[in-house]
C-alpha positions in Angstrom: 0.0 0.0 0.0 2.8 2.2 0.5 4.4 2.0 -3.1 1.8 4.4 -4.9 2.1 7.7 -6.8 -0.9 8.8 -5.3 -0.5 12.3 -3.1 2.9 13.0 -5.0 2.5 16.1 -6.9 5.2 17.7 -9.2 4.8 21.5 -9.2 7.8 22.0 -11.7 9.8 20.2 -14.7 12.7 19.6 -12.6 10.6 17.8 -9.7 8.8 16.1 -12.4 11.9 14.5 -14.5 13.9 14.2 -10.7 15.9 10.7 -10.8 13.4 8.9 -8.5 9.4 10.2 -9.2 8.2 8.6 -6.5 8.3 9.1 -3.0 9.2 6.5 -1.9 11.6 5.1 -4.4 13.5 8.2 -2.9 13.4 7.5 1.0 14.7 3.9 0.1 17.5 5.6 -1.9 18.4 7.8 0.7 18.1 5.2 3.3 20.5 3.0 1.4 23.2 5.5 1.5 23.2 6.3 5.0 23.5 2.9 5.8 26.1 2.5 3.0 28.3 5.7 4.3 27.2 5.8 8.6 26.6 2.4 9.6 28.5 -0.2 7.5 31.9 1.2 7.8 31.4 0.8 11.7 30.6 -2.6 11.4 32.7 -3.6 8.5 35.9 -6.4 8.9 38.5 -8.2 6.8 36.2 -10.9 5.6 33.3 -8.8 4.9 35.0 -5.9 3.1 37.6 -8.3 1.0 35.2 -11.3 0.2 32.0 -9.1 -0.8 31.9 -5.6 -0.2 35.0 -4.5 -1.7 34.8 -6.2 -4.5 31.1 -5.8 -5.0 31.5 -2.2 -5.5 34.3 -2.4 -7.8 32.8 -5.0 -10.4 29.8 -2.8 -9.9 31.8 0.2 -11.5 33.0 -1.8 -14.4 29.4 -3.5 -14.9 28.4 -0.1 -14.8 30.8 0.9 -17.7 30.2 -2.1 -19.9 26.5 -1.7 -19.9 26.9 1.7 -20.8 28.4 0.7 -24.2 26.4 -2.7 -24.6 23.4 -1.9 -22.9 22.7 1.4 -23.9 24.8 1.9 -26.9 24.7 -1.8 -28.5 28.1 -1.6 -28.8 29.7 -5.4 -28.3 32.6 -5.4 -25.9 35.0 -8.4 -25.0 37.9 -6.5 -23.8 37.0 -5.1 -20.3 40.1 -7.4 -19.1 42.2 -5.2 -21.0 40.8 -2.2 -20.6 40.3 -2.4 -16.4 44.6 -3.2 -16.9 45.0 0.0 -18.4 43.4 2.1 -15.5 45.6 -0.4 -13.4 48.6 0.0 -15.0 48.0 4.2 -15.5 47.0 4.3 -11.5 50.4 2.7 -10.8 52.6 4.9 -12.8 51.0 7.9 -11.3 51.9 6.8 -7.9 55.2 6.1 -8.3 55.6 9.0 -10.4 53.7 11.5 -8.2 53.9 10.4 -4.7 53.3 13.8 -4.1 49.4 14.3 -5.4 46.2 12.6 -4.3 45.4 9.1 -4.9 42.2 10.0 -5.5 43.2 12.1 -8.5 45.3 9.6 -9.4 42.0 7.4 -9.8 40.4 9.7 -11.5 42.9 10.4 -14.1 43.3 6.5 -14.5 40.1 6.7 -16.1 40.6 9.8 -17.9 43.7 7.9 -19.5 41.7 4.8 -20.3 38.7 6.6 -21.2 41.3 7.3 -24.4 42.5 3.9 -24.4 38.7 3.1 -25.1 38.3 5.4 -27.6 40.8 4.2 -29.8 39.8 1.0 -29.9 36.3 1.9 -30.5 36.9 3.4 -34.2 36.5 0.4 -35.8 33.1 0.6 -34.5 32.0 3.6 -37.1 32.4 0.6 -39.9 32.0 -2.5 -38.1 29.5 -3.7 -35.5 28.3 -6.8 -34.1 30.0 -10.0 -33.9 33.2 -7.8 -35.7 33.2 -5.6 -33.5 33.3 -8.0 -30.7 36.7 -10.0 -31.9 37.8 -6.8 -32.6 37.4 -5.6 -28.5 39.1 -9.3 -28.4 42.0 -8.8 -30.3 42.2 -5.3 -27.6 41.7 -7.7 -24.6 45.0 -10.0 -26.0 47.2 -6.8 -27.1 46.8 -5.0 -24.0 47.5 -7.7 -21.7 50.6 -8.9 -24.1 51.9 -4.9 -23.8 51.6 -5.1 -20.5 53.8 -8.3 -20.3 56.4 -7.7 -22.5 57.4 -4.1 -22.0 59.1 -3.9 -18.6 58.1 0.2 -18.2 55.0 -0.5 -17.4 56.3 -2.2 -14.3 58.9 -0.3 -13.5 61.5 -2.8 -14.6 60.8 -5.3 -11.7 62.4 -8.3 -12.2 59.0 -10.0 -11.4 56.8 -8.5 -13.7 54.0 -7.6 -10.6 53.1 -4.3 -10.0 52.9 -3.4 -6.3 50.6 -0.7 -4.5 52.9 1.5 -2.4 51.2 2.8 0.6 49.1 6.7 0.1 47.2 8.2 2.8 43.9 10.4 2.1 43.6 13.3 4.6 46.1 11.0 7.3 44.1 7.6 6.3 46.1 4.8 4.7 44.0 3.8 2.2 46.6 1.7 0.0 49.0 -0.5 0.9 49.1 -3.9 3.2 48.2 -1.8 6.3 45.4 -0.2 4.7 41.8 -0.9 7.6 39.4 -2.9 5.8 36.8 0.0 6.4 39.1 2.4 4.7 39.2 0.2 1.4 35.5 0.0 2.1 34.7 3.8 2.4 37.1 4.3 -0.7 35.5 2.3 -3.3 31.7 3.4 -2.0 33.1 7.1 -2.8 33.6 6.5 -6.1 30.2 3.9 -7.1 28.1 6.4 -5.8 29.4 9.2 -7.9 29.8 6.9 -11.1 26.5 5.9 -10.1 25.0 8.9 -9.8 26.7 10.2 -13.2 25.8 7.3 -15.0 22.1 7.1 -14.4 22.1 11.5 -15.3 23.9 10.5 -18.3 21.4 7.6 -19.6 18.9 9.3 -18.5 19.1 13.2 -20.6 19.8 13.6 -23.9 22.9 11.4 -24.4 21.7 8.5 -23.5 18.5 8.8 -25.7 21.2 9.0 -28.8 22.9 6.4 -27.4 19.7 4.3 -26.9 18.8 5.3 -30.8 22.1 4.3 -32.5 21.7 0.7 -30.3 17.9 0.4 -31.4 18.2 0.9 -34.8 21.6 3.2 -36.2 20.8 4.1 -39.6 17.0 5.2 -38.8 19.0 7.3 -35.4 21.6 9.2 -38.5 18.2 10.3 -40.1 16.5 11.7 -37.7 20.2 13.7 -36.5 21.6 11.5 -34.1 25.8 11.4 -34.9 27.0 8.1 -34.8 30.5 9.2 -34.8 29.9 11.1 -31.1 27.5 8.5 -30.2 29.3 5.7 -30.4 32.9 7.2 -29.4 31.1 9.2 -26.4 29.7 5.4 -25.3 33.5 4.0 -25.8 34.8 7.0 -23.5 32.6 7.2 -20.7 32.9 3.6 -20.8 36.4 3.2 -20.9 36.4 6.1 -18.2 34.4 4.2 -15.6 36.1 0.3 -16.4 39.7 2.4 -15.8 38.6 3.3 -12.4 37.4 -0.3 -11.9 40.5 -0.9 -12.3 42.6 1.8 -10.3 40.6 0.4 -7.5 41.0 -3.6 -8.1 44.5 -2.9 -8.3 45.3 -0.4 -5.8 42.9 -0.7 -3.4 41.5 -4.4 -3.3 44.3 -7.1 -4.4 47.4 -4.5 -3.4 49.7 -6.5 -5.8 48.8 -7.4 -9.4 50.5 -9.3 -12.6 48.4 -8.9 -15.6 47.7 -12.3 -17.1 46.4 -13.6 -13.8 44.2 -10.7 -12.8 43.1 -9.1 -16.0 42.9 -11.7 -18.4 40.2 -12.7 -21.0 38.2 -14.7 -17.6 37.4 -11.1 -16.3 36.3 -9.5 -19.5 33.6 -12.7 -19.5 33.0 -11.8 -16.0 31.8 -8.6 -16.2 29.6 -9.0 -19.6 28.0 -12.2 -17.4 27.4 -9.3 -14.7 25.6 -7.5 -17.3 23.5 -10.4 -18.9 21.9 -11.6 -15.7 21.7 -8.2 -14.0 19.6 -6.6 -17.4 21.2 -4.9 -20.1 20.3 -1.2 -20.8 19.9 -0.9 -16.1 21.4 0.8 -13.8 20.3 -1.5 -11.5 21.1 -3.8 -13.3 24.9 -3.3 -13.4 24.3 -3.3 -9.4 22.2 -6.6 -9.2 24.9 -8.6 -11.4 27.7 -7.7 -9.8 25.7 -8.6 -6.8 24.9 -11.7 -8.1 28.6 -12.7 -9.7 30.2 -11.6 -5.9 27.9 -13.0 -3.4 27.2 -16.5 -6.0 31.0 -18.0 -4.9 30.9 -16.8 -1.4 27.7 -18.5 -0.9 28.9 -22.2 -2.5 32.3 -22.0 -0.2 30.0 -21.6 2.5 26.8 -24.3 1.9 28.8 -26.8 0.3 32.9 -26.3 1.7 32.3 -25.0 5.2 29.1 -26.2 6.0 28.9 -30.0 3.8 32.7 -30.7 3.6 32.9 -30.8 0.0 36.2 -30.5 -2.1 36.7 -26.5 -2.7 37.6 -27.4 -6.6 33.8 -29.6 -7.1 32.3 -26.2 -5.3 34.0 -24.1 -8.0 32.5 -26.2 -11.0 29.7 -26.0 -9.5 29.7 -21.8 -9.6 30.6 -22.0 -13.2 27.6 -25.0 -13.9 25.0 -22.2 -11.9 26.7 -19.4 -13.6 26.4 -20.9 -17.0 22.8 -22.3 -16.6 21.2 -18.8 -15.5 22.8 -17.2 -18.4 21.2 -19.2 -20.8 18.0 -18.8 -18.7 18.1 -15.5 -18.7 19.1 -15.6 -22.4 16.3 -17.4 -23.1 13.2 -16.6 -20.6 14.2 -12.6 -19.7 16.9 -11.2 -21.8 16.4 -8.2 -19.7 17.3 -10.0 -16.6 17.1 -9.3 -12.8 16.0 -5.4 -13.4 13.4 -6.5 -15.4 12.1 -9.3 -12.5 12.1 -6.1 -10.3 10.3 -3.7 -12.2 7.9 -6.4 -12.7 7.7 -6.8 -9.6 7.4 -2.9 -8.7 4.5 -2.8 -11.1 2.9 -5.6 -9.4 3.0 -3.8 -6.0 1.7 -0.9 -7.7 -1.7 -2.2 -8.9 -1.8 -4.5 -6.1 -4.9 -5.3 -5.2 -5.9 -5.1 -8.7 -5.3 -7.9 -11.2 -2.3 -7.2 -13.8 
């Protein structure tokens, strides 16, 4: 009864168009970031922050960035490996270079640098699309992690090949490093989901994201009625590449601490994070959040049941994730392309008409 539109008036175009229309879509939004920002990071240890929140909000980020180009934009991407290496690799060279500045700004220009990165690689998408375009992102996913190998300044000459996150304090906290507090990793990475969050769902909501939206639907009937496809589709590859290189700033410096590129940013991750997409629901927000949800908390839950709680072998637990994994995204493929958003607007429609028949 309490998820109607009735008593909510809009007086003006701004309160009309606002993000969240209703009432109480609002309250829950702002109640979820209260919790988020003043309770969690009270309560937060190791175990939590390294096995699901941490990495929830950073495969959150990159979901966020890949649907952006996919969902919204139609624009078939299998190199997000690649591309969260670059903001990796970029975030590293600014902190050893520039000890001096902000980490935080070293984040951000991580994605500014991959952002470019992005864009490059997304030319051949003015001629080519689809299935071309997707082992075209491939061949980006293999060259960037193969640069990344075999050209020792990118890792500063260490006889290992592994990058390492040397410790940087924000405002006194350590918030990289081995010593970093699990809340500060915690309260770092919710920082920057909420803002991409925040900018992403503006963006796909005004005017660029319609044009994006149009050249995905149908491009040649979106160049008649004015829609660019040159901006379009490179503004898609930009902001994409922009929020997948603070993906992976963050998994690098923040999460795993110390990285080497074949292991952490190889082709598995680029499948990853398009699985995140496919079962949360292309074209959502929401959906970028619900799939990453999904991915993180999936594995976690299996060790638990089956390793901890039934004794089985932690390698049979494993096949199984990638059995479930599999199976729901040919479910989802299948029975609701639009995946878990779509089961939850459904399901907000439902309550709205509720008692009435749908």
């Amino acid at each position: 009864m309490l998820y109607r539109e009735a008593g909510d008036f809009s007086t003006s175009y701004t309160a009309d168009s606002q993000t969240f229309p209703i009432r109480f879509d609002r309250y829950r939004y702002y109640f979820i970031l209260v919790v988020a920002f003043l309770v969690i990071p009270f309560f937060v240890n190791d175990y939590w922050a390294n096995a699901i929140l941490v990495p929830f909000l950073i495969y959150s980020i990159a979901a966020i960035g890949l649907n952006i180009l996919t969902g919204y934009c139609g624009q078939v991407s299998l190199g997000t490996g690649g591309f969260m290496a670059v903001g990796a690799y970029s975030f590293y060279k600014l902190m050893t270079a520039f000890p001096e500045i902000s980490i935080m700004l070293h984040v951000l220009l991580s994605g500014c640098i991959t952002a470019a990165v992005v864009t490059l690689f997304g030319l051949p998408s003015l001629r080519i699309k689809g299935f071309y375009l997707a082992v075209a992102t491939l061949a980006a996913q293999f060259f960037l992690v193969w640069m990344f190998n075999k050209v020792p300044w990118f890792y500063n000459y260490s006889m290992t090949g592994m990058i390492g996150s040397p410790e940087r304090t924000v405002l006194g906290i350590v918030v990289t490093g081995p010593n970093t507090d699990a809340w500060a990793k915690y309260f770092v990475c919710l920082i920057f989901v909420t803002l991409c969050g925040i900018i992403a769902r503006n963006l796909t909501r005004g005017s660029v994201g319609r044009k994006w939206m149009a050249i995905r639907d149908m491009d040649i009937a979106a160049e008649i009625i004015g829609v660019n496809p040159l901006k379009a589709k490179l503004s898609a590859f930009a902001v994409s590449g922009f929020f997948i290189g603070i993906a992976g700033a963050l998994y690098f410096g923040v999460f795993l601490g110390a990285v080497e590129v074949t292991e952490a940013f190889g082709i598995e991750k680029s499948f990853m994070v398009l699985f995140m997409i496919i079962i949360g629901g292309l074209g959502s927000i929401f959906g970028s959040f619900a799939g990453a949800a999904f991915m993180v908390l999936l594995p976690v839950l299996l060790k638990n049941v089956f390793v901890g709680g039934l004794g089985w072998p932690t390698d049979l637990a494993a096949h199984l994730y990638f059995v479930i994994a599999g199976g729901l995204i040919i479910m989802f493929l299948i029975l609701e392309p639009h995946g878990l958003a779509q089961l939850w607007r459904l399901a907000k429609e439902k309550l709205r008409l509720w008692p009435f028949p749908h």
